[in-house]
Structure formats: C-alpha cells, structure tokens
C-alpha positions, 0 to 999 in steps of 0.5 A: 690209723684212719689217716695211714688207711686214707693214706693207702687208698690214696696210693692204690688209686694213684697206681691203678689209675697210672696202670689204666693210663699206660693200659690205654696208651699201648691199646691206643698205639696198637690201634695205630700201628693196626691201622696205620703201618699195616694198613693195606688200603689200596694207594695210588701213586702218579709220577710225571716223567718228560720226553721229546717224543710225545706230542700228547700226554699217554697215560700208562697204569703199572699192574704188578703183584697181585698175587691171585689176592682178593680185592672183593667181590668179582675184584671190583675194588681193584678193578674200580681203581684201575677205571678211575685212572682212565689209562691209554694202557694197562702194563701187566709186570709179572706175579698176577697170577700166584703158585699158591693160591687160586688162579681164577682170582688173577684171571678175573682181574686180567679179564675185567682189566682188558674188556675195557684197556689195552692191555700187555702182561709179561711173566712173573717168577710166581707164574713160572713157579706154577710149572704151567706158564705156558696154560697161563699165558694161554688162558691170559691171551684168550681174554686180548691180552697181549703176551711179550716174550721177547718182542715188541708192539707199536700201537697208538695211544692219544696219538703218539706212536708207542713202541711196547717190548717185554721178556720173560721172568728168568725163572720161565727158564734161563735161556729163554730169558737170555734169548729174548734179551739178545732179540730185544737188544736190536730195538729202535727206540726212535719212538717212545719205548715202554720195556716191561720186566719183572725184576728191577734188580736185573736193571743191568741186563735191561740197560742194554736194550733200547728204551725210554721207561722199564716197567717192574715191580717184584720187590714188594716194596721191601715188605717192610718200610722204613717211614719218611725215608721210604727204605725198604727192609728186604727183598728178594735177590737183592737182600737187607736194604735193597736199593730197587723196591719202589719209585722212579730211578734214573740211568743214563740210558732212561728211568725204571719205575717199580711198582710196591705190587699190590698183592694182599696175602701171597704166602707166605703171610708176611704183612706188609708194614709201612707198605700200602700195596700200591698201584701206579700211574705214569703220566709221559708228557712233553718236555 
C-alpha cells in the first residue's frame, strides 16, 4: 500500500512539475514576443545611394507617419533622434499630423525639427482626411517650413545644388494632385532631384517626372512583418503582400525609398508586430 502511494506522488510531482515547465515556457515566449515582435523602440535605418551629381556627401532624414503619436515629453525622443543623424535636410512625407488624434502633438514635432533643419513637408492622406488641410499647412508654414504643392526648391546642402519637388497626397482633392503632377512633369533634373510623396504605390505616376530619389512612406511597413525576409502583411491600396512598404527599390528612371513611418498609436490601434517604427537616413554620396 505505501509503495502504490509513493508510486502516485512520484507521478503527481512528475505532471506538476512538467505543467510548471510548459507554464514558463509560454510566459517566457510572450515575453518575447512582447519585447521583441512589438517592440516599438524607435530604429534608425541609413542606406548609401551613389550619383554623379554630388561632389559632396548630403545627408537626407525621411519623416513619415507620425501620426500626432507621443514620443515623451515636449517629443524629445523623436526629436533627440532626428539631432543625432546631424541631416543637411529633413523631408516631411505625409501623415505628420493625424485625423484623429491631437494636432498640437504633430506640430510640436514640426516646430522642434525646423528650429534647427531645413525642413520641406508635402501632405499626407491623414491631413487631408482633417477636412482642414489647408489650416494645417498654414500653422506647418508658420514654423519655416517649406510647402510642396507641386513645385520645386533648389537650395544648397554641403555644397552641392539640390533640387527638391513635392505634391500632394491624392485625397487633398484629385485634381489638385493631377494638376501638380502635370507642372512637375516639365522638371530639370540636371541637378540632384529629391521628389517627395506619400504613396509609393502611386511609383507610376511619379515615374514620369524627372528625378533621382522619391521620398515616401504611407505603407506602415505592412503593419505586420514577415522576419528576415521583411514581407509586409498588408497595406493600404496595395492589399495582402504588398510589394512597397519599406526600403530602397530601383527603377529605370532612379530609386524610391519608403519609410516603415514611425507612427505609435494612430488608430485604429492595430500594433505593429516585426515592425519598429523606423526613421530614415540617406546618405547621396558620389559614385
């Protein structure tokens, strides 16, 4: 009789000890996927891209997506970052400010970016879905920044002519957009020509504008990516896998570059899994 009871509380132990170990094996994999998947610790991400018509290394930071989010206090985490890459200009592609939640939290981030960089902003589809796109470009220009409606800006950066263009988001109003499109078809790109958008699945209208770099961002990365092949799960216009969310893509006529965007919690809160919101830095240097 003792030895069938030893016998049972031998098994019993076995079973809760196992149930403790598969217990902490699941805690321990959601600590991972916690801090790991949906981390959303801001990333840094620089590409080299070379050209024949810079003497002089320019140093572009891509600005997409923020969505009004909340990167602390007076947005000096976000801000910091942007210092730190030390850019010759800061682009500004779209969905800076959100629909839906507060507008002063973007304009902090435009006001602290252009005190100290040279700063252009073109809309985003989130600005346009304010129904008050032309107030928030207003308040955008008070702080110096420079507007792109379908035009262009040659400025100076370490020396080398840059020329800048820029349209609106489609959604501040279809033939707005196509009007813009038509006027920056006529660009001279003999200098280096940086066109910012929003959309990158819109590459087809850009592609018959003159330029060396577009600017966009908009996918989000595809919300959910796929780990070390980097697949996007799904974004907006382009569906189920789509093929522009993130990185450098080359064409015949020049590259795009998509930002992931660096929004934090534009609803709907859908997180972001596989996906640090992403800041970008591109370095033209010469080939």
């Amino acid at each position: 009789m003792l030895l069938i009871k030893k016998c049972i509380a031998k098994t019993y132990f076995r079973s809760a000890s196992s149930k403790r170990r598969r217990l902490i094996v699941i805690l321990l994999l959601v600590l991972w996927f916690y801090f790991i998947a949906c981390s959303m610790r801001l990333q840094v991400t620089v590409y080299k891209i070379k050209s024949d018509k810079v003497e002089n290394p320019v140093r572009i930071v891509l600005v997409t997506d923020t969505h009004s989010s909340y990167y602390k206090e007076g947005q000096h985490e976000l801000l910091d970052l942007i210092d730190k890459q030390n850019p010759d200009v800061v682009l500004l592609s779209g969905d800076i400010i959100d629909d839906w939640l507060p507008r002063e939290r973007g304009y902090k981030i435009v006001e602290g970016i252009a005190k100290k960089h040279k700063t252009y902003y073109v809309s985003g589809n989130h600005e346009a879905w304010t129904g008050d796109i032309d107030d928030i470009k207003e308040r955008i220009r008070q702080y110096g920044v420079k507007i792109l409606e379908g035009e262009e800006d040659t400025i100076n950066l370490n020396g080398n002519d840059v020329k800048i263009i820029g349209i609106d988001d489609p959604d501040a109003g279809k033939r707005r957009y196509k009007a813009e499109l038509k006027t920056l078809q006529n660009t001279d790109d003999t200098n280096l020509t940086l066109f910012m958008a929003h959309r990158p699945e819109r590459y087809d209208d850009y592609n018959t504008v003159p330029h060396d770099i577009v600017f966009c961002g908009h996918a989000h990365g595809g919300q959910w990516r796929i780990p070390i092949i980097g697949q996007g799960i799904f974004a907006p216009d382009q569906g189920i896998l789509p093929k522009y969310t993130a990185g450098v893509h080359k064409f015949e006529r020049g590259v795009m570059v998509i930002s992931r965007g660096l929004s934090l919690e534009s609803p709907p809160n859908i997180p972001r899994i596989f996906n640090r919101p992403e800041l970008v830095v591109v370095d033209v240097i010469k080939r």
